[in-house]
Every structure is written in C-alpha cells, then in structure tokens.
C-alpha positions as CSV (number, residue, x, y, z in Angstrom):
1,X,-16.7,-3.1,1.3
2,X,-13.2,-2.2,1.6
3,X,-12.3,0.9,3.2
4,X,-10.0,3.4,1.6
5,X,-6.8,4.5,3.6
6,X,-7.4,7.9,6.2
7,X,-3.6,9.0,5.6
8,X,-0.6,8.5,3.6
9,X,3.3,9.3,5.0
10,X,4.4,9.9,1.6
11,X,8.0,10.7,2.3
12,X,10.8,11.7,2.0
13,X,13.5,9.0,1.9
14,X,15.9,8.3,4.8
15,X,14.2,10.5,6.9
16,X,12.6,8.2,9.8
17,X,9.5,7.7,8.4
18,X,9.4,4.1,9.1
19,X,9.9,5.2,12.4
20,X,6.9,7.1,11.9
21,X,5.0,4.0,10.9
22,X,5.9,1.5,13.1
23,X,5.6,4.1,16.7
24,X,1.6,4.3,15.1
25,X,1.3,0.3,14.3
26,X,2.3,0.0,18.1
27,X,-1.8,1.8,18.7
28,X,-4.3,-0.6,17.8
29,X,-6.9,1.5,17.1
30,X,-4.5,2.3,13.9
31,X,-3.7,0.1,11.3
32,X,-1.2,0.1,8.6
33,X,0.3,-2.7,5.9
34,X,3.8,-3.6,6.8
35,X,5.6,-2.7,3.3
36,X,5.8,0.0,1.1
37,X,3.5,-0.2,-1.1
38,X,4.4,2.2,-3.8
39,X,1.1,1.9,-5.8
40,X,0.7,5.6,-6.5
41,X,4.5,5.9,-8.3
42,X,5.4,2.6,-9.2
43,X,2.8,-0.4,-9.4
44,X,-0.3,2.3,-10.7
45,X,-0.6,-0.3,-13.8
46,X,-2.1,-2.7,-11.2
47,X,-5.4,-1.0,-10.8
48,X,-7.2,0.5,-7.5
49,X,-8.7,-2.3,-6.7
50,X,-5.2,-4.3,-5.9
51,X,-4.5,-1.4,-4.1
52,X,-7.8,-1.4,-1.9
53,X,-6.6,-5.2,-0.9
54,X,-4.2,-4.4,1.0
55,X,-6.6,-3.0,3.3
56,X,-9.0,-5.4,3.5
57,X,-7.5,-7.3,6.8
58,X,-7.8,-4.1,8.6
59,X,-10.0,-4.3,11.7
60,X,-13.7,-2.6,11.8
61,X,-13.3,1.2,13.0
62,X,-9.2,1.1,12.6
63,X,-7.8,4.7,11.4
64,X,-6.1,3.0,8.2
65,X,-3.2,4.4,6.5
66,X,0.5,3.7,4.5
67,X,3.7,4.8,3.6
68,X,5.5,5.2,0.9
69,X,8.6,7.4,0.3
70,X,8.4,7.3,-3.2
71,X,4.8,9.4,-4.0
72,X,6.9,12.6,-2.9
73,X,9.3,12.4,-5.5
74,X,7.5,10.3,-8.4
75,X,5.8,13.1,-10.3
76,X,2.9,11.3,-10.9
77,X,2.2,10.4,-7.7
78,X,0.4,13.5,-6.3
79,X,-2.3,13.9,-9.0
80,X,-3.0,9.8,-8.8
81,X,-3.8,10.4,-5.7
82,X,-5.4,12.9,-5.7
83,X,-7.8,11.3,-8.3
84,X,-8.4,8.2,-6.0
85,X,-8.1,9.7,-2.6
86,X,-9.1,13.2,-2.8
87,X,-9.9,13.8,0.9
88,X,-7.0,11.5,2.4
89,X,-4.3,13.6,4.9
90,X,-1.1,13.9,3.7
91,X,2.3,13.4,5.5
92,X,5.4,14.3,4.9
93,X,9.0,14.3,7.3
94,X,12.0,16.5,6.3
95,X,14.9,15.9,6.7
96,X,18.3,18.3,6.2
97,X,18.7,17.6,2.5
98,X,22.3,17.8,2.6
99,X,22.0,14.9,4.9
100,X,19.5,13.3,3.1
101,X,21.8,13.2,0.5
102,X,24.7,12.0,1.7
103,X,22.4,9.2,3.6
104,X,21.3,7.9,0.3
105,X,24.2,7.0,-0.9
106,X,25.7,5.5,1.9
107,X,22.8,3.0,1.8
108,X,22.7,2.3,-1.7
109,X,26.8,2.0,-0.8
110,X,25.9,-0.7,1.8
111,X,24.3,-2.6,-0.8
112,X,27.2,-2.8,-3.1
113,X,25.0,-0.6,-5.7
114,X,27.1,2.9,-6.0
115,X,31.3,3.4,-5.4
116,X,33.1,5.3,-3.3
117,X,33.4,8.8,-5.8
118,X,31.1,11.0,-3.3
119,X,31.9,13.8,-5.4
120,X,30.6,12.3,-8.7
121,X,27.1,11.1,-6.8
122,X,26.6,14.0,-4.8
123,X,28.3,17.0,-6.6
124,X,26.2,19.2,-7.6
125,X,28.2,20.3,-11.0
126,X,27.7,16.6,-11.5
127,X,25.2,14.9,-10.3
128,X,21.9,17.6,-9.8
129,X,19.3,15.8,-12.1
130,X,20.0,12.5,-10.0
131,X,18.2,10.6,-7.4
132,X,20.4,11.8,-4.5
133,X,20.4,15.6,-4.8
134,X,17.0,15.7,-6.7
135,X,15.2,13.7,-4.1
136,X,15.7,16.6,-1.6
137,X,14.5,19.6,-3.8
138,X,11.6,19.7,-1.5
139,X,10.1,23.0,-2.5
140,X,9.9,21.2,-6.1
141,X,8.0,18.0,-5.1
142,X,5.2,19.7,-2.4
143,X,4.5,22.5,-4.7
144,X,2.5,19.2,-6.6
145,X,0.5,18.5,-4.0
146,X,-0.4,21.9,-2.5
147,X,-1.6,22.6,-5.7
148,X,-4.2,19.8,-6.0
149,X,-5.0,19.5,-2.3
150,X,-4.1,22.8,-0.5
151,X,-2.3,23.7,2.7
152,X,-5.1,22.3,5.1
153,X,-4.8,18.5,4.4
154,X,-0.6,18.1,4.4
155,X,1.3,18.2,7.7
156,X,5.2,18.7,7.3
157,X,7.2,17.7,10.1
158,X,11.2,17.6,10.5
159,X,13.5,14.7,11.1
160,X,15.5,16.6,13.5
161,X,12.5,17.0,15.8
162,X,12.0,13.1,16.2
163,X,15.6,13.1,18.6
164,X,14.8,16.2,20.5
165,X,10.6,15.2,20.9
166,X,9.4,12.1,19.7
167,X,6.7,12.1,21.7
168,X,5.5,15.2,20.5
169,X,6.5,14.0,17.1
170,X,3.8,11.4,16.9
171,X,1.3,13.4,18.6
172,X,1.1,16.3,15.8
173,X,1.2,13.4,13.5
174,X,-1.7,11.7,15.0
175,X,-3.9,15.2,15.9
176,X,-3.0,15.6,11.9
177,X,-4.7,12.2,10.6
178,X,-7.4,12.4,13.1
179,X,-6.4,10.0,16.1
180,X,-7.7,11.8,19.6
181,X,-7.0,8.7,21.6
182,X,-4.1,7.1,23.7
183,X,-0.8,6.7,21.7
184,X,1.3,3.7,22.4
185,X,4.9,5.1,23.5
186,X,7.4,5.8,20.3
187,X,10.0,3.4,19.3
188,X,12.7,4.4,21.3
189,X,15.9,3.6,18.9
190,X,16.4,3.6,15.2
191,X,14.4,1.7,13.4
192,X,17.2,1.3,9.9
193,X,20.8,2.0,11.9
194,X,23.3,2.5,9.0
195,X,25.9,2.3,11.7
196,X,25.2,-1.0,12.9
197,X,27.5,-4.5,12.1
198,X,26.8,-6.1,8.7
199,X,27.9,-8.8,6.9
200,X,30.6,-8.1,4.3
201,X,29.5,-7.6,0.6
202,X,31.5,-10.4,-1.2
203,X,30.3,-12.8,1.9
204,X,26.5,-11.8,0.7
205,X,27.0,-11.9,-2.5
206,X,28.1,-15.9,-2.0
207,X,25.1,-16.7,0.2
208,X,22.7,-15.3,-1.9
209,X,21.7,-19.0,-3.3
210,X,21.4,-19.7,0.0
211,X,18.4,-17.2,0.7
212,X,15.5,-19.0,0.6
213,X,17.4,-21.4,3.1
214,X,18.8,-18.9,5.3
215,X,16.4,-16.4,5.4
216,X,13.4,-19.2,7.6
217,X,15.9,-19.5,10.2
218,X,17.9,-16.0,10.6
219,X,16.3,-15.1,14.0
220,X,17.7,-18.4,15.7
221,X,20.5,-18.3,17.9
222,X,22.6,-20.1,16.0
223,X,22.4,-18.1,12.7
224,X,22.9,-14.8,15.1
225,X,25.7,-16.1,16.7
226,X,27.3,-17.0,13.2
227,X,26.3,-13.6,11.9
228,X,27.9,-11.8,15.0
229,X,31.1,-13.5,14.1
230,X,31.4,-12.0,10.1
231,X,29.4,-9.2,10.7
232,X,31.8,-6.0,10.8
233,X,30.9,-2.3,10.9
234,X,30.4,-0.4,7.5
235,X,33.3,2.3,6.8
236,X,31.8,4.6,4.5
237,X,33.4,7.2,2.3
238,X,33.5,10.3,4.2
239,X,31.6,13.8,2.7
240,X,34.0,16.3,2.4
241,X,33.8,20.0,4.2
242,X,33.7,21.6,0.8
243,X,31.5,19.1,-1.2
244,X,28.7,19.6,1.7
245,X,29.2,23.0,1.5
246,X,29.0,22.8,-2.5
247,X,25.2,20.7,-1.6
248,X,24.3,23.3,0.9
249,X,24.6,25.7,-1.2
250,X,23.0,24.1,-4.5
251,X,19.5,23.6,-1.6
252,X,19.6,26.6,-0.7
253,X,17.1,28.1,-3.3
254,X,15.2,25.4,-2.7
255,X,15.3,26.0,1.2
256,X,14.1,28.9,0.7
257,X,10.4,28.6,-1.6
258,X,9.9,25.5,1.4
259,X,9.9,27.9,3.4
260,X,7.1,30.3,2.2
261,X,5.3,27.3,1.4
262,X,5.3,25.6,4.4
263,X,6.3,28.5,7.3
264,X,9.0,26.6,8.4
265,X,12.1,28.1,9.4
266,X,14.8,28.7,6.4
267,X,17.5,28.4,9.1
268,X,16.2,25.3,10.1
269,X,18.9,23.0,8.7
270,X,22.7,24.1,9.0
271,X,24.9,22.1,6.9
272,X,28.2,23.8,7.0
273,X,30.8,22.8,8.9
C-alpha cells in the first residue's frame, strides 16, 4: 500500500525552500519527489490517488515528504489538505516580504514574462491584489491553516536564518517532521542564483525549437563551453528607496498579526533603507 507523505514544505515562494528540500534529499533515510508537485492548489482535479503515486518509489521506512510553494498562497490548498492529510506536519520558510517581492519579479523578469515598470508590479497603490505583493501577506495565508490544523503541527522558520545557521536550519526542520537521526551536511551555496550568467532572452527565444535537442546534451562540455561564451549576467531594474519603503509599509499590518500568530519577532525584517 502506498504510504501517505509525513510533511509538506508548503512555501512561501523565493524563499530557499528548494534549499530546504534538497539539504533533506542529501539523508537517505528521507525521501522526497524531485518537482513540485502542486496537487493540493493546482492539479486537485487529478484525484488522490495520482497524488499517492508519486510516492510509491519511496524506500520501506523512508520519512516521505514534498514541496510545494504554491499550497500557501492557493486558498484552497489548506482545507484539501487538510481533508486528505489531516495529521501531516506543516512547513513553512519566510522570507522579508519586501524582498520576496521584489525577488519575484526579477525572476518572472528573467524569463521575459513582466517589464521593467517596478513601480506598476510592485506598487502598492497599484498592484496589491497581485501575485507579487499578495504572495507575502503572510498573516493572511497561515491564518487558513492554523485554523484547520492548530499551532502544534506547523513550524515557521525564516529565510534570513538559513545564511547565518543552516545547520541549525535543517535541524529544527527535521526535529519538526520527526527525523532524530544523522543529517547529511546542508547544501552549502544557492540552490536558484538569480545573479548568475544566463543566456540572453532573444537568443532563448531562437533555440527554443531546438529544446528537445539541446536539452539531452546540456551538461557536456561542449554545450557548457558554448553556453559560457553567450551567457551574460542579468541587469535587473533596480527597487527604488521610496517604492521599498511604499512595500514596507503596505506589510506592515500584516507583519504584525504574523507576529501574534506565530511569536516571531515583528522587527524581524527591516526593509528601509
């Protein structure tokens, strides 16, 4: 019979949690699929059983678990799983919402899929109800689940505390879903760099035919080398002083209720400046 997952790192978005999956894929003794699988927000139509399948490679006494970003900020999420997976433990890593934000929409800027207005993505006069700023009303999005599962089964950790203590990072994660043995070290470097080399957008958009090629063979030498000699680094459109201090302002409510709900420290992020 296929066993049901023992946690979930439901979110939120560009805040490391794929670092937080793949430092607990480096244990054996815990086992997680590779993507996202998004059932609980986006692919519920499927039915729990395609759900359950992606678990059923998993090795006999594994701690099994998953990650998706989206259940945090998908309404539905929390009550689907809450109907399926009542007793699972729930994870979720915060990060500064103002960069949170502003992180977004330099990687859906990347991809070619947003311009260069910052102000009419990310202010707030303008842009509140959308994905960017909304994605980081917190306090909104947990109230969901602590309301169907209750304090005890949710662990909220910070971003910010990954640089200054990874190690210690990964070990309240794994105390949280129930691992007591030896931890493999933590990735040691980024896991999605926004600041690294890539290939221009009008150069990507050619070689898309090419994909199916291409994609086989990018790891050889010969590809890297290739991609070393187009690939430049991204120049994004910067966040103006006052528009960031427009966001932190617009959170700030928000940063607040998080805090009574969670204990955290309302001081905890500083986005000024």
């Amino acid at each position: 019979m296929t066993r049901k997952p023992d946690f979930i790192i439901a979110g939120a978005a560009k805040s490391a949690t794929t670092w937080l999956q793949q430092s607990l894929q480096a244990s054996p003794d815990i086992w997680m699929p590779d993507p996202e699988l998004h059932f609980f927000s986006r692919s519920y139509g499927s039915g729990f059983p395609s759900y359950l399948r992606h678990f059923a490679d998993a090795p006999p006494g594994a701690l099994l678990g998953e990650k998706s970003n989206s259940y945090l900020t998908m309404p539905e999420a929390a009550g689907r799983i809450h109907r399926h997976l009542p007793g699972v433990r729930l994870v979720f890593q915060l990060r500064d919402p103002v960069a949170r934000a502003y992180s977004d929409y330099c990687m859906l800027f990347r991809r070619g899929e947003v311009d260069g207005d910052v102000a009419r993505h990310l202010g707030p006069d303008r842009a509140a109800q959308g994905r960017f700023l909304a994605d980081g009303c917190y306090a909104d999005h947990l109230e969901r689940f602590i309301a169907l599962f209750g304090d005890e089964p949710i662990l909220v950790l910070l971003y910010e505390d990954v640089r200054r203590d990874p190690r210690r990072q990964l070990r309240l994660l794994a105390d949280h879903v129930g691992h007591s043995g030896a931890l493999a070290p933590p990735l040691a470097e980024r896991v999605k760099d926004a600041r690294a080399a890539a290939v221009p957008r009008p150069l990507r958009r050619l070689v898309a035919p090419l994909r199916p090629v291409l994609d086989p063979i990018r790891g050889t030498a010969p590809l890297r080398a290739l991609r070393g000699l187009v690939a430049r680094p991204y120049r994004y459109p910067p966040l103006d002083p006052f528009l960031r201090d427009e966001i932190a302002d617009f959170y700030k409510p928000q940063i607040a209720r998080l805090a009574v709900l969670t204990g955290i420290d309302p001081e905890v992020w500083s986005s000024r400046g």
